[in-house]
PyMOL commands that place a pseudoatom at each C-alpha (Angstrom):
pseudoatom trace, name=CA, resn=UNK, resi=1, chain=A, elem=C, hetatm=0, pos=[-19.187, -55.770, 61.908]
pseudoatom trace, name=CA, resn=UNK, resi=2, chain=A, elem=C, hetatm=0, pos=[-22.666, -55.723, 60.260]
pseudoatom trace, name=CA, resn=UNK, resi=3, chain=A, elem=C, hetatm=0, pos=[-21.121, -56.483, 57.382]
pseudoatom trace, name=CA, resn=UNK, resi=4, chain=A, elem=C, hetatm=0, pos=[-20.253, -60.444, 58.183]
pseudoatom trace, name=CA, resn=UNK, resi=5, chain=A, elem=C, hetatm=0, pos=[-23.432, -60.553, 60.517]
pseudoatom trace, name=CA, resn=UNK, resi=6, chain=A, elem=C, hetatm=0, pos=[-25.830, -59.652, 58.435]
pseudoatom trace, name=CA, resn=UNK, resi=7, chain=A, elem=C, hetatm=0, pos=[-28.693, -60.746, 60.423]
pseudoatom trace, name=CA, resn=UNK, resi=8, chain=A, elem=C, hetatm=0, pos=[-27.387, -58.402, 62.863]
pseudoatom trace, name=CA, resn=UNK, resi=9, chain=A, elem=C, hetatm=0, pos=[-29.256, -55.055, 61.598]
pseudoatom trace, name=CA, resn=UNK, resi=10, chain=A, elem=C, hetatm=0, pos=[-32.173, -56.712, 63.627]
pseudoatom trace, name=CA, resn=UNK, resi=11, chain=A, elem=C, hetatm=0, pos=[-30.805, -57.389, 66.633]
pseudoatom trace, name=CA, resn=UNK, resi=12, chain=A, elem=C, hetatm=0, pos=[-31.594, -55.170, 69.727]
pseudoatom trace, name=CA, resn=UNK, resi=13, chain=A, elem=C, hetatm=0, pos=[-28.249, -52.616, 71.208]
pseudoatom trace, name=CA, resn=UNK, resi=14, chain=A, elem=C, hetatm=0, pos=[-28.967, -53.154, 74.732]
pseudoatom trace, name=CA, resn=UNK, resi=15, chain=A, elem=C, hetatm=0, pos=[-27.506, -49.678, 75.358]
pseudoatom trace, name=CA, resn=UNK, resi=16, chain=A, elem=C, hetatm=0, pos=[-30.111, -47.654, 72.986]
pseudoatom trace, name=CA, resn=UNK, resi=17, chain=A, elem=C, hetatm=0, pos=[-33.601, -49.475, 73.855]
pseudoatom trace, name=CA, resn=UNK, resi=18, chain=A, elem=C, hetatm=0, pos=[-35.377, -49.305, 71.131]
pseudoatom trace, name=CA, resn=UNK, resi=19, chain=A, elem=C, hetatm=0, pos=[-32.984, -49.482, 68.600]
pseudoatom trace, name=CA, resn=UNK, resi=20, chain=A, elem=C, hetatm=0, pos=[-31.800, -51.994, 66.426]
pseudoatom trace, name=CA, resn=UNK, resi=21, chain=A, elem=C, hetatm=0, pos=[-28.228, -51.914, 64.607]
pseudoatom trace, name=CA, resn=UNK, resi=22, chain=A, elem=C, hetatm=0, pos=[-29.014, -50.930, 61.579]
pseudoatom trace, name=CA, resn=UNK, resi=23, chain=A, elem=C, hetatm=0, pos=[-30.989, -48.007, 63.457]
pseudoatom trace, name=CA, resn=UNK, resi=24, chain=A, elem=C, hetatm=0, pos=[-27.276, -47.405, 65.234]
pseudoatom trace, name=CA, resn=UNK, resi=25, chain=A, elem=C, hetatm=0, pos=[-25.882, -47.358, 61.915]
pseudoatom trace, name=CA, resn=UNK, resi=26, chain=A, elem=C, hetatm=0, pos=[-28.383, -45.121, 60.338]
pseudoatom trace, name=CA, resn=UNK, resi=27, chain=A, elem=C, hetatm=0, pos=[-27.143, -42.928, 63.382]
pseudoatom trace, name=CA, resn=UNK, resi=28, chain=A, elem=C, hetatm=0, pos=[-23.157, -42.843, 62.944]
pseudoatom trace, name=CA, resn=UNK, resi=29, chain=A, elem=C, hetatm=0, pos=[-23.954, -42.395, 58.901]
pseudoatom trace, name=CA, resn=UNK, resi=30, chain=A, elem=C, hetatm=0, pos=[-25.498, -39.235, 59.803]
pseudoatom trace, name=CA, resn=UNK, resi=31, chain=A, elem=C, hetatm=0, pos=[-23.275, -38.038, 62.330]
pseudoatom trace, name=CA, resn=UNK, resi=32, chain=A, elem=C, hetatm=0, pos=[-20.132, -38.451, 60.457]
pseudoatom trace, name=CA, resn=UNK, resi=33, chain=A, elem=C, hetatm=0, pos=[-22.725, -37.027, 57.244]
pseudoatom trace, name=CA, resn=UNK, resi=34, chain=A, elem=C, hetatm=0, pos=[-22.859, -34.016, 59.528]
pseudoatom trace, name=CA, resn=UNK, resi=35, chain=A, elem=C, hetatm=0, pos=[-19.235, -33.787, 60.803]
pseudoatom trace, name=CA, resn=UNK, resi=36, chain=A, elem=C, hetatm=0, pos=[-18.167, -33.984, 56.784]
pseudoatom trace, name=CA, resn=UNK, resi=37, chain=A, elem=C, hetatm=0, pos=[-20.387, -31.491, 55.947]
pseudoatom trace, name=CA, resn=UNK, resi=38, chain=A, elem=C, hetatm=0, pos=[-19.236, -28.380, 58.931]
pseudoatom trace, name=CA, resn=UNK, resi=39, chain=A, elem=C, hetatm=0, pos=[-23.445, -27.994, 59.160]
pseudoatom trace, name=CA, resn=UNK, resi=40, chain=A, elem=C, hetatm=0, pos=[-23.618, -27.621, 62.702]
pseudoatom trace, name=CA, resn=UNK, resi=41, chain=A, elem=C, hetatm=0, pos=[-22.567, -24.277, 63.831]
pseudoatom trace, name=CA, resn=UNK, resi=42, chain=A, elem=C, hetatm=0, pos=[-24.115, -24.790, 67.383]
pseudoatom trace, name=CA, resn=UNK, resi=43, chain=A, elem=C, hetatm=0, pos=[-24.062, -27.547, 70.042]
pseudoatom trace, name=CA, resn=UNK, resi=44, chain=A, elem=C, hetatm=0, pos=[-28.144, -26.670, 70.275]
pseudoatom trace, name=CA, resn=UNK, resi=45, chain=A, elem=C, hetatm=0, pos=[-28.295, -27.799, 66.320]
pseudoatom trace, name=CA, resn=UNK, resi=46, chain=A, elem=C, hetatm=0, pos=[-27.094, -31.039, 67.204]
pseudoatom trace, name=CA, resn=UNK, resi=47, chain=A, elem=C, hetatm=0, pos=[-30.203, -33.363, 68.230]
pseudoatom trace, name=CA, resn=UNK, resi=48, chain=A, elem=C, hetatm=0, pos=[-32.907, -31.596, 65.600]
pseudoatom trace, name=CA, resn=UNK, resi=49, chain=A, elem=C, hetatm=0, pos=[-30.204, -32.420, 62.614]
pseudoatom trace, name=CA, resn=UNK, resi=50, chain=A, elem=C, hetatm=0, pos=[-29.427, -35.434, 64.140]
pseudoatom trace, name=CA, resn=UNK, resi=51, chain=A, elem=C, hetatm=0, pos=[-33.518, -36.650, 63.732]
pseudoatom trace, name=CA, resn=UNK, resi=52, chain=A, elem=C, hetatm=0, pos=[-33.714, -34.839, 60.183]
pseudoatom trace, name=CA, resn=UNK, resi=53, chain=A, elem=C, hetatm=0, pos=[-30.940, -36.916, 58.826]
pseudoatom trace, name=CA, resn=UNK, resi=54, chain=A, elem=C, hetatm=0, pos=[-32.065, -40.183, 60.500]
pseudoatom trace, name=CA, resn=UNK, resi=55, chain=A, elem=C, hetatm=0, pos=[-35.794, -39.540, 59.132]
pseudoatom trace, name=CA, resn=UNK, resi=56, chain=A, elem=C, hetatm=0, pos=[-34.117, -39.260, 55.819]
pseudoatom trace, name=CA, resn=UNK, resi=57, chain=A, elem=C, hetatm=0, pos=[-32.326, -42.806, 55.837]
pseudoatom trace, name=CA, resn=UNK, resi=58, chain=A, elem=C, hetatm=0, pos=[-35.463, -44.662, 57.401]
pseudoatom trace, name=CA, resn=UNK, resi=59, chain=A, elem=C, hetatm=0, pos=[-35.680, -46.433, 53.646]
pseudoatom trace, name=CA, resn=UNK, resi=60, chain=A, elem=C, hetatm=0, pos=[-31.891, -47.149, 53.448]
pseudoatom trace, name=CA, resn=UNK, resi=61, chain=A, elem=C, hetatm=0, pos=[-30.824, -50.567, 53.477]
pseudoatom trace, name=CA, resn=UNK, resi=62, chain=A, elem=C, hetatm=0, pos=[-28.164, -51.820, 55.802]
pseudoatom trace, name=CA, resn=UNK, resi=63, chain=A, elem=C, hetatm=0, pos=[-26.056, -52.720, 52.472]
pseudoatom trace, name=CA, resn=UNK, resi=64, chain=A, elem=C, hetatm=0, pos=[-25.988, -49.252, 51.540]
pseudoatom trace, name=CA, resn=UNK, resi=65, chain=A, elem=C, hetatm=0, pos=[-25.640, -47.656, 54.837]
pseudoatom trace, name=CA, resn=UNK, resi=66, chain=A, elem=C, hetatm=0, pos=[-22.201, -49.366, 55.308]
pseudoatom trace, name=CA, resn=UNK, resi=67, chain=A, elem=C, hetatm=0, pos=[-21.253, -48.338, 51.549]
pseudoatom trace, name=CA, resn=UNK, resi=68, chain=A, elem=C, hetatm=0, pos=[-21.696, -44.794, 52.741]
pseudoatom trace, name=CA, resn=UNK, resi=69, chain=A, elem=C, hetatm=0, pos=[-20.322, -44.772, 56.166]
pseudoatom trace, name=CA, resn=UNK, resi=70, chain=A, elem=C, hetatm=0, pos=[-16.925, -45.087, 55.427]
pseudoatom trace, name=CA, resn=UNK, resi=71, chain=A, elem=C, hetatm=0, pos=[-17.209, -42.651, 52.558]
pseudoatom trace, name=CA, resn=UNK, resi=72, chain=A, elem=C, hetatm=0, pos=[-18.143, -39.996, 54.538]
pseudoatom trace, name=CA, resn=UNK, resi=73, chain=A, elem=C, hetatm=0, pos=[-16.236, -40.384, 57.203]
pseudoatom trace, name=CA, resn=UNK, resi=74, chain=A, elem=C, hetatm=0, pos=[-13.279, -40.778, 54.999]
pseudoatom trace, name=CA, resn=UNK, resi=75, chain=A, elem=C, hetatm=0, pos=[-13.699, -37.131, 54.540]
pseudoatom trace, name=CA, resn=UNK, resi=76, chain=A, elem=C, hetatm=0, pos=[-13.530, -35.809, 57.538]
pseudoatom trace, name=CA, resn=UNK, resi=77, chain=A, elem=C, hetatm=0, pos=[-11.066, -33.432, 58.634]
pseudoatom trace, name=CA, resn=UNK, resi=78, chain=A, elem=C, hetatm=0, pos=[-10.359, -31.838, 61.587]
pseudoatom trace, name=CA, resn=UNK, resi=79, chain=A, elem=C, hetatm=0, pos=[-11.045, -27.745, 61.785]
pseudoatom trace, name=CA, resn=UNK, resi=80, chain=A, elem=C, hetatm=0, pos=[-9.288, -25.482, 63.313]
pseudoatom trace, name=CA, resn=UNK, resi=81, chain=A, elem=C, hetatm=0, pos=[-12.292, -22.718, 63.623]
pseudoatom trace, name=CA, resn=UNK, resi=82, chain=A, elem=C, hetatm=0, pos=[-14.372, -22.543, 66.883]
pseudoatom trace, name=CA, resn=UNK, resi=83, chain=A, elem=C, hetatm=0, pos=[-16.838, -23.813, 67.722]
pseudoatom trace, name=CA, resn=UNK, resi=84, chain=A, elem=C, hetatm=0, pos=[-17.005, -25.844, 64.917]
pseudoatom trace, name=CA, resn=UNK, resi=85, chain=A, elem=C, hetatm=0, pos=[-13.824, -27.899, 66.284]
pseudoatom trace, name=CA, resn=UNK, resi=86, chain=A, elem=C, hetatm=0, pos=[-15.706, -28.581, 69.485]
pseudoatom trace, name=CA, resn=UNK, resi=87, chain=A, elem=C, hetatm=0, pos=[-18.955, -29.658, 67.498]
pseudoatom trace, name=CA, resn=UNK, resi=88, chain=A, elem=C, hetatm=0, pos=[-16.849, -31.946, 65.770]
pseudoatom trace, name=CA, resn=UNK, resi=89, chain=A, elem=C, hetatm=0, pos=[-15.485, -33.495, 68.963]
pseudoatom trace, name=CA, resn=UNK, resi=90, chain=A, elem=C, hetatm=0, pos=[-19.109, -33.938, 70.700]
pseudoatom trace, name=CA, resn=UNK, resi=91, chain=A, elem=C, hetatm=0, pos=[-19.879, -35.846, 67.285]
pseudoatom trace, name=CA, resn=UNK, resi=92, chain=A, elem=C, hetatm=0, pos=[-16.775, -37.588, 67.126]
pseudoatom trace, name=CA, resn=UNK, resi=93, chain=A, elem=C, hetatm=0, pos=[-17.356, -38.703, 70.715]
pseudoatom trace, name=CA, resn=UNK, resi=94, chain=A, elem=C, hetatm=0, pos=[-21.243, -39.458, 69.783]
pseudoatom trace, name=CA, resn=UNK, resi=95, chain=A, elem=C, hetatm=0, pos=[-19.953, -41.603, 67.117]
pseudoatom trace, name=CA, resn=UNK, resi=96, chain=A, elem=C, hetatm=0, pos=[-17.874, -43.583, 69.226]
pseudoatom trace, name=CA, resn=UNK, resi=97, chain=A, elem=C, hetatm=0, pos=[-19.584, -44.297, 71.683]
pseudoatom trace, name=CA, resn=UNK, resi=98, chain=A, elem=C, hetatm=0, pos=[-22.393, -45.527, 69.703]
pseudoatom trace, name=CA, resn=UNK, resi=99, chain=A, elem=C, hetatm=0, pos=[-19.683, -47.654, 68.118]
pseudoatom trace, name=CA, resn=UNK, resi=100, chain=A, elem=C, hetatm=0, pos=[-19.262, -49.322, 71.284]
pseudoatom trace, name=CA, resn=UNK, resi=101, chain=A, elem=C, hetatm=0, pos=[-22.931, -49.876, 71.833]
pseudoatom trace, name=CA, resn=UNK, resi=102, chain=A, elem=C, hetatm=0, pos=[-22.844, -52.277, 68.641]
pseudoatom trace, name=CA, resn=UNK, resi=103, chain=A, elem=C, hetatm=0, pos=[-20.097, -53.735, 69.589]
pseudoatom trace, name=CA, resn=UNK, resi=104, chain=A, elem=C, hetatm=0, pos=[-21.076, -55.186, 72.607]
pseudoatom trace, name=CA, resn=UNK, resi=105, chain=A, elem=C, hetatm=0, pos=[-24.688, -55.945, 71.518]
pseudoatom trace, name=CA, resn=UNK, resi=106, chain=A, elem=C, hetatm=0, pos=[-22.385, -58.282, 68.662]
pseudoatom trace, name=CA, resn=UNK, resi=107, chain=A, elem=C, hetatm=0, pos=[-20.459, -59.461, 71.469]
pseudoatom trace, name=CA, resn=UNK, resi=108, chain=A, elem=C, hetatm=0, pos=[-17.278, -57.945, 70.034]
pseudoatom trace, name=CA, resn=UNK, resi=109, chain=A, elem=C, hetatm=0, pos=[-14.528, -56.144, 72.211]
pseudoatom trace, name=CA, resn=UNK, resi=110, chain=A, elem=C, hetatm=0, pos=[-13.478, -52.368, 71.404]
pseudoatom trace, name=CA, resn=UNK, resi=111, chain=A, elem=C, hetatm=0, pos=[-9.928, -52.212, 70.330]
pseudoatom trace, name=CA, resn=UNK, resi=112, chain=A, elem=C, hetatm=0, pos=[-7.815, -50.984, 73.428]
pseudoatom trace, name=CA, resn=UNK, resi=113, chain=A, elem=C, hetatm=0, pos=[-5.822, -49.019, 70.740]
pseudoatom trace, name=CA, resn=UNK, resi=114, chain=A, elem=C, hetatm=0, pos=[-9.035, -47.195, 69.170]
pseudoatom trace, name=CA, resn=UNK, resi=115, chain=A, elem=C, hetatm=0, pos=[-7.778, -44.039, 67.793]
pseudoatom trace, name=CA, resn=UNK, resi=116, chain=A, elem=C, hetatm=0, pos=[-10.996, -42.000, 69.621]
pseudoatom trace, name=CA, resn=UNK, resi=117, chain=A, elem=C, hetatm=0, pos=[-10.224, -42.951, 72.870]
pseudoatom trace, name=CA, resn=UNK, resi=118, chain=A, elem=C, hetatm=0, pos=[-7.697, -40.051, 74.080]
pseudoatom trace, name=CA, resn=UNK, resi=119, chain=A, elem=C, hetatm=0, pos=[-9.758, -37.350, 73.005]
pseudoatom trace, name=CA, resn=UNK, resi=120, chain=A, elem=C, hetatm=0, pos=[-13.689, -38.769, 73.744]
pseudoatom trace, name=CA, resn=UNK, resi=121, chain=A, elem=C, hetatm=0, pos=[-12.735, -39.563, 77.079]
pseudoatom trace, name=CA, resn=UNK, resi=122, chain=A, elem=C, hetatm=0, pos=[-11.141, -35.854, 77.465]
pseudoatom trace, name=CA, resn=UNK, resi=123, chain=A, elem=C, hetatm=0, pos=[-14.491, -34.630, 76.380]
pseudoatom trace, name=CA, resn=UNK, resi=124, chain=A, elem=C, hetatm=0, pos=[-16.452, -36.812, 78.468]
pseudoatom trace, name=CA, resn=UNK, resi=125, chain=A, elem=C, hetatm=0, pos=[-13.954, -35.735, 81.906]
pseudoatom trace, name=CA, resn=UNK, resi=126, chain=A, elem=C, hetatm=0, pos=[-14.651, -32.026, 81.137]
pseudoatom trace, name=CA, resn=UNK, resi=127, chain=A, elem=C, hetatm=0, pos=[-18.483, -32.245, 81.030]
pseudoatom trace, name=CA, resn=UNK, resi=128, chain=A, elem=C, hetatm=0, pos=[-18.455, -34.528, 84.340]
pseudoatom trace, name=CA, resn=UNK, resi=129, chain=A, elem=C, hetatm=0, pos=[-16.143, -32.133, 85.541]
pseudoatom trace, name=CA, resn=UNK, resi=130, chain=A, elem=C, hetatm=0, pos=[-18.830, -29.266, 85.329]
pseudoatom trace, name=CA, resn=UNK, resi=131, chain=A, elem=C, hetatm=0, pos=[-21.409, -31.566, 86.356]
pseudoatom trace, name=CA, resn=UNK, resi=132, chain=A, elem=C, hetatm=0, pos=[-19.281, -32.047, 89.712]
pseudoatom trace, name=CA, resn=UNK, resi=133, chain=A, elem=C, hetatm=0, pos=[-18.620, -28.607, 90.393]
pseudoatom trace, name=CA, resn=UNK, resi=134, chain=A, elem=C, hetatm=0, pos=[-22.643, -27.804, 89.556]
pseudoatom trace, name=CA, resn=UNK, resi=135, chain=A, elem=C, hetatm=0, pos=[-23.526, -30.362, 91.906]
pseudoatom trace, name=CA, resn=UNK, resi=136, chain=A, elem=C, hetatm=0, pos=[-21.074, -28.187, 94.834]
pseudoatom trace, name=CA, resn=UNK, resi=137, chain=A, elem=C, hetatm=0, pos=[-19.248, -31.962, 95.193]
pseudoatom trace, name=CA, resn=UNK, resi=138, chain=A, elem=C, hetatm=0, pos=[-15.428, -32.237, 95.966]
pseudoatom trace, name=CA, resn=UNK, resi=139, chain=A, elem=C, hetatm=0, pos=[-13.244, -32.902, 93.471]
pseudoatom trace, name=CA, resn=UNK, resi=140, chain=A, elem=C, hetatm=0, pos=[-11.634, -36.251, 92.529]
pseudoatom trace, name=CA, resn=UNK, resi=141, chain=A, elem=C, hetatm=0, pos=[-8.970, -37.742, 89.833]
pseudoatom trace, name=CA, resn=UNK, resi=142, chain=A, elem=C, hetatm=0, pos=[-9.830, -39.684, 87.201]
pseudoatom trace, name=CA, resn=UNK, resi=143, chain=A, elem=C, hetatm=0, pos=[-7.169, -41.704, 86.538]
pseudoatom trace, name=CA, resn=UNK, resi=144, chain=A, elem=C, hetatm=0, pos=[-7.044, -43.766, 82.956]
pseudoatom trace, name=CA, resn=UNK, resi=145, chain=A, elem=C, hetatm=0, pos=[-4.023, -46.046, 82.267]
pseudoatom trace, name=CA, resn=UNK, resi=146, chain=A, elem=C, hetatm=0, pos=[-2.795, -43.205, 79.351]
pseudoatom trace, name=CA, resn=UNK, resi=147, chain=A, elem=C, hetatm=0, pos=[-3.962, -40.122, 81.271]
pseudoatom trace, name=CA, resn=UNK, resi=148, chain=A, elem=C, hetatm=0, pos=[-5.547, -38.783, 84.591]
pseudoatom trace, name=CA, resn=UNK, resi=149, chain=A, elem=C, hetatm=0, pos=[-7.561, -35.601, 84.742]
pseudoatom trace, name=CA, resn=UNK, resi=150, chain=A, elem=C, hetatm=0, pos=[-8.935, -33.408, 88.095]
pseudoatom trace, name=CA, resn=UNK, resi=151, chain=A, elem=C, hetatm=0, pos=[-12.781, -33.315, 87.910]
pseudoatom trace, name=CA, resn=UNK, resi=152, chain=A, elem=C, hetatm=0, pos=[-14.051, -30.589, 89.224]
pseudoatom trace, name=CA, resn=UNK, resi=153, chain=A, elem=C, hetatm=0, pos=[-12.427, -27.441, 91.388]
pseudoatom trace, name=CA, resn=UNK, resi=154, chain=A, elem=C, hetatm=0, pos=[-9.763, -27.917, 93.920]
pseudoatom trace, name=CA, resn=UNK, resi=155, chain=A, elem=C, hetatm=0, pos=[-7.867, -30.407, 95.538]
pseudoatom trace, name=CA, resn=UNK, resi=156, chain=A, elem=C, hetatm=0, pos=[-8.956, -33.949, 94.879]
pseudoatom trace, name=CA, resn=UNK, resi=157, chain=A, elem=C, hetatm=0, pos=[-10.391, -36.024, 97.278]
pseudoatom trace, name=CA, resn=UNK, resi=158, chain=A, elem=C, hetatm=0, pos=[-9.903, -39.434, 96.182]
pseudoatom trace, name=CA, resn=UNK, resi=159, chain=A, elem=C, hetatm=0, pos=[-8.659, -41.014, 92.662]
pseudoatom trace, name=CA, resn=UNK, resi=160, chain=A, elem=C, hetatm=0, pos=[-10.850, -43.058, 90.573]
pseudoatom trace, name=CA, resn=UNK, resi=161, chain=A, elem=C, hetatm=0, pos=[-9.291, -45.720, 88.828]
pseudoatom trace, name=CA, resn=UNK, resi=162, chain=A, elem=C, hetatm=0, pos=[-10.091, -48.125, 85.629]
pseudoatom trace, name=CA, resn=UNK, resi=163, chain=A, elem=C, hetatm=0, pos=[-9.514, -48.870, 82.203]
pseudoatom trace, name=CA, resn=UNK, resi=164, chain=A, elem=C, hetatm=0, pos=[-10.531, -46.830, 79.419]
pseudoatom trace, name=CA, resn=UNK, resi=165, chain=A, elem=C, hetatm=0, pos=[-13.103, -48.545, 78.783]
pseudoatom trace, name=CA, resn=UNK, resi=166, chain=A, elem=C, hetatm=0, pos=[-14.781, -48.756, 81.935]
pseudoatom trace, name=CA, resn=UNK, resi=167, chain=A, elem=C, hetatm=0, pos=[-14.433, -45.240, 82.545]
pseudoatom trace, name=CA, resn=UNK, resi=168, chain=A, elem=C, hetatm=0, pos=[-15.553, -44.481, 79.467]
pseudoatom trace, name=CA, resn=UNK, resi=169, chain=A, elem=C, hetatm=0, pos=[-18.586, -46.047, 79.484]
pseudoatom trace, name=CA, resn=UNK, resi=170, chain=A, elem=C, hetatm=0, pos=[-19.225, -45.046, 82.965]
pseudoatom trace, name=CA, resn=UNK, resi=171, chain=A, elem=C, hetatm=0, pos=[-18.964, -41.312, 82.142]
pseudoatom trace, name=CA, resn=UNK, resi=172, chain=A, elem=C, hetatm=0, pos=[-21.282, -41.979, 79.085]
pseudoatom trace, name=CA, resn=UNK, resi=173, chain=A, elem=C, hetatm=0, pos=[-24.469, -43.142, 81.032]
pseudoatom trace, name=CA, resn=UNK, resi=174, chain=A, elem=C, hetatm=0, pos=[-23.523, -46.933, 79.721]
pseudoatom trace, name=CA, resn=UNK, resi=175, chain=A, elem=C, hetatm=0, pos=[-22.884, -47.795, 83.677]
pseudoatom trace, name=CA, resn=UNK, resi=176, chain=A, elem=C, hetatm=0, pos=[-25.547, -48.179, 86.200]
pseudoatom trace, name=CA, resn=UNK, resi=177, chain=A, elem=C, hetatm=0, pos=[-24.882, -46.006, 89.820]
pseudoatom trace, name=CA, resn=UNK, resi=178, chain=A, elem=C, hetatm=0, pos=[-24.449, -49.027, 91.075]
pseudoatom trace, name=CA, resn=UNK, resi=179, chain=A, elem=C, hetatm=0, pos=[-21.549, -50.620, 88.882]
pseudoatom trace, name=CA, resn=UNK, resi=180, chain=A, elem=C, hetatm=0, pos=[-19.839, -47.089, 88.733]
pseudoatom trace, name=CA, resn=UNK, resi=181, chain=A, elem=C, hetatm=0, pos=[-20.084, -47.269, 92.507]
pseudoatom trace, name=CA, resn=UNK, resi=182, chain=A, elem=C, hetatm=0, pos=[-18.093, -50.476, 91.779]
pseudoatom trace, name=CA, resn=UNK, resi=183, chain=A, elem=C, hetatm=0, pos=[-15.314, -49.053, 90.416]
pseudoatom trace, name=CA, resn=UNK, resi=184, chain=A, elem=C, hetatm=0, pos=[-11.740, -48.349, 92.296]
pseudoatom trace, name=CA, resn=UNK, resi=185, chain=A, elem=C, hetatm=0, pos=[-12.697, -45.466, 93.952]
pseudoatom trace, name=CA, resn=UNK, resi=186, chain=A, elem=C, hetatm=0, pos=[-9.288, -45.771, 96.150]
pseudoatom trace, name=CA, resn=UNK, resi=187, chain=A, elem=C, hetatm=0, pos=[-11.088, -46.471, 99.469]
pseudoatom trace, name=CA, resn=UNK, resi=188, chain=A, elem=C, hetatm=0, pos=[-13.682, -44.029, 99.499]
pseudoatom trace, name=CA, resn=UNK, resi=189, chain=A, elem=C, hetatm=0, pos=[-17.545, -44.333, 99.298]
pseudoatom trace, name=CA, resn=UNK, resi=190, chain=A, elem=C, hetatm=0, pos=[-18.514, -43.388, 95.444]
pseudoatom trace, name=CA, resn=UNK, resi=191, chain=A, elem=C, hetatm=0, pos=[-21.785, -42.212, 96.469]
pseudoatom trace, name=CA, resn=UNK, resi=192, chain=A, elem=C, hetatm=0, pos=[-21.363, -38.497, 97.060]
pseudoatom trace, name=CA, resn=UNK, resi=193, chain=A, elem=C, hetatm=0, pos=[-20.960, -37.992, 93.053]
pseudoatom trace, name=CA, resn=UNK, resi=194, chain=A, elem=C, hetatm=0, pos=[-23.068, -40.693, 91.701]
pseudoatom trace, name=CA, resn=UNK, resi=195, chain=A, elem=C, hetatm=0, pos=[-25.576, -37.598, 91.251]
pseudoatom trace, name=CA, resn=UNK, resi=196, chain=A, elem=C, hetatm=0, pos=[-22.729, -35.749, 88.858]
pseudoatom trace, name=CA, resn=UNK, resi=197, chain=A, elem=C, hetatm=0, pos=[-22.481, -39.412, 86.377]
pseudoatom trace, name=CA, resn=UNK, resi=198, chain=A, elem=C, hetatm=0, pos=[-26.205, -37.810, 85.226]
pseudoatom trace, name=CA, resn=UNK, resi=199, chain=A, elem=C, hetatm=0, pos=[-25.251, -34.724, 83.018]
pseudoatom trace, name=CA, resn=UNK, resi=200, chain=A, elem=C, hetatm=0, pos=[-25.884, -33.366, 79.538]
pseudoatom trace, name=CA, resn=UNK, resi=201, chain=A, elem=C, hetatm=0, pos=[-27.399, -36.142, 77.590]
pseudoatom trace, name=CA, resn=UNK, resi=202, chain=A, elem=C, hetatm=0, pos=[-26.056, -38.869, 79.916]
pseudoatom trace, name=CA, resn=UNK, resi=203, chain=A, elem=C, hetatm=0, pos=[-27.708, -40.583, 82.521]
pseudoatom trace, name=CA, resn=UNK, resi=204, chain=A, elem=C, hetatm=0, pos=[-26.933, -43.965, 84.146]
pseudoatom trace, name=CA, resn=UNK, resi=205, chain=A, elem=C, hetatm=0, pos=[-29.056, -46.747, 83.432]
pseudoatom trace, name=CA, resn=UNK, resi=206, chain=A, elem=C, hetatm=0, pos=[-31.772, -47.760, 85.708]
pseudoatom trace, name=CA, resn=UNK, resi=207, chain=A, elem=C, hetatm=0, pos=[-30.688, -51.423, 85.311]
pseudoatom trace, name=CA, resn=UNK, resi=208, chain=A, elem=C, hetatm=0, pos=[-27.652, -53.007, 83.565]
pseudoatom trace, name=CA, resn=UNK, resi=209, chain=A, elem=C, hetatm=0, pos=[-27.003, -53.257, 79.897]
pseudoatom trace, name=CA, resn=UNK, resi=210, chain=A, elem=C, hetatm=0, pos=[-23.699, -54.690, 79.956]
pseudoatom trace, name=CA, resn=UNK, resi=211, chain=A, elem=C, hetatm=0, pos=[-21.055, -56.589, 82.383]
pseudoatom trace, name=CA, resn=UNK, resi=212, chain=A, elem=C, hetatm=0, pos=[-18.730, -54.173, 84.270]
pseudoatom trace, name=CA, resn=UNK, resi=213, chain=A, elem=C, hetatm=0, pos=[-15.469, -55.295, 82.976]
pseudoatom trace, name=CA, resn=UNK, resi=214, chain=A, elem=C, hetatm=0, pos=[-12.984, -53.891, 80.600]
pseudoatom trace, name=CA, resn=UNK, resi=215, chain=A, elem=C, hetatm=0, pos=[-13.301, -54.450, 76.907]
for i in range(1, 215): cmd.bond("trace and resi %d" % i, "trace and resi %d" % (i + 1))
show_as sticks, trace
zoom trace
C-alpha cells in the first residue's frame, strides 16, 4: 500500500492520532519482529517491547521498513506451547487491526476474504465477552456472516448483527458508542452494554474516525 503511495508515510491514520503511516508501519514491523522471534512470554511484556522495538526503528526509512515486514512475517509460525500461542494471537490481532487503520486512512477497503479475520474477531468476542460479564450485563449474540458467538454468561438477550468488518472494528475501539449503538441490535436498545465496548486496551472513540459501513 505504502509502497505505490509513497507520499503516504506522512499522512495522518485517523484511527491512531498522532501517528503517521510509516509510524503504523514501524508498528506491525515490530510486532510481527516480536511474533517471529517467541520473545514475549507474557501478555504484561507486550506494550514495554512493543515501545523498545519502535524506539529502535525511529531512523528507519519507509523503503526499508516494507523490505523487512514481509521478511519477518514470512517467518512466522504458529506454536503450539501456551501461552505463547495466545501471545501470538493478541499480536496477530494487533497487527491486523492496525492493518485496517492504514487502510482506511489510504482509502482502501480490507479484503472480505482476509485470512485474520476468523480468528481476530474470536479474540476480540472473548475479551468483550469478559468485559460483559464484568460489567454484571446480560448476555447477547454476536452474530458475523461466517460465525456467531454468546458474549457473556447465560441466555442471550438479543443478537447483534453486521459484517465482519463492522463488528470488528466496533469491538476494537475503531467505533464510536454512538455508531455501535447503530448497529442491528435486533430491536433492542444497545445502550445497556455500550459500557462493555471499553475493555483491555480498547475504548470507543470520543468522535468518529471513519464511516460506519462495511469494508
Amino acid at each position: 500500500m505504502l509502497a505505490s503511495c509513497p507520499e503516504a508515510a506522512e499522512l495522518p491514520v485517523p484511527a491512531c492520532p498522532g501517528w503517521t503511516g510509516r509510524d503504523l508501519v514501524a508498528h506491525l514491523v515490530t510486532v510481527c519482529r516480536l511474533v517471529a522471534g517467541g520473545a514475549v512470554r507474557e501478555p504484561a511484556q507486550i506494550p514495554g517491547l512493543v515501545a523498545e522495538g519502535e524506539q529502535a526503528l525511529r531512523e528507519a526509512s519507509v523503503a526499508e521498513l516494507l523490505t523487512e515486514w514481509p521478511q519477518v512475517s514470512g517467518r512466522i509460525e504458529a506454536p503450539a506451547e501456551q501461552p505463547v500461542a495466545r501471545n501470538v494471537r493478541i499480536m496477530t490481532m494487533d497487527a491486523f487491526t492496525h492493518e485496517a487503520d492504514l487502510r482506511r486512512a489510504l482509502g482502501l477497503p480490507v479484503p472480505a476474504d482476509h485470512p485474520a479475520y476468523p480468528d481476530a474477531l474470536d479474540l476480540l468476542a472473548s475479551g468483550l465477552s469478559a468485559s460483559v460479564d464484568g460489567h454484571g450485563l446480560p448476555a447477547f449474540r454476536l452474530q458475523a456472516p461466517r460465525a456467531d458467538w454468546t458474549i457473556g454468561t447465560g441466555e442471550p438477550v438479543t443478537t447483534l448483527r453486521g459484517s465482519e468488518y463492522d463488528l470488528y472494528r466496533s469491538l476494537a475501539g475503531r467505533r464510536t458508542a454512538g455508531q455501535i449503538a447503530e448497529l442491528d441490535w435486533n430491536g433492542t436498545p444497545a445502550e445497556p452494554w455500550l459500557p462493555a465496548f471499553t475493555w483491555g486496551p480498547f475504548t470507543p472513540p470520543a468522535e468518529a474516525t471513519e464511516a460506519a459501513q462495511a469494508g
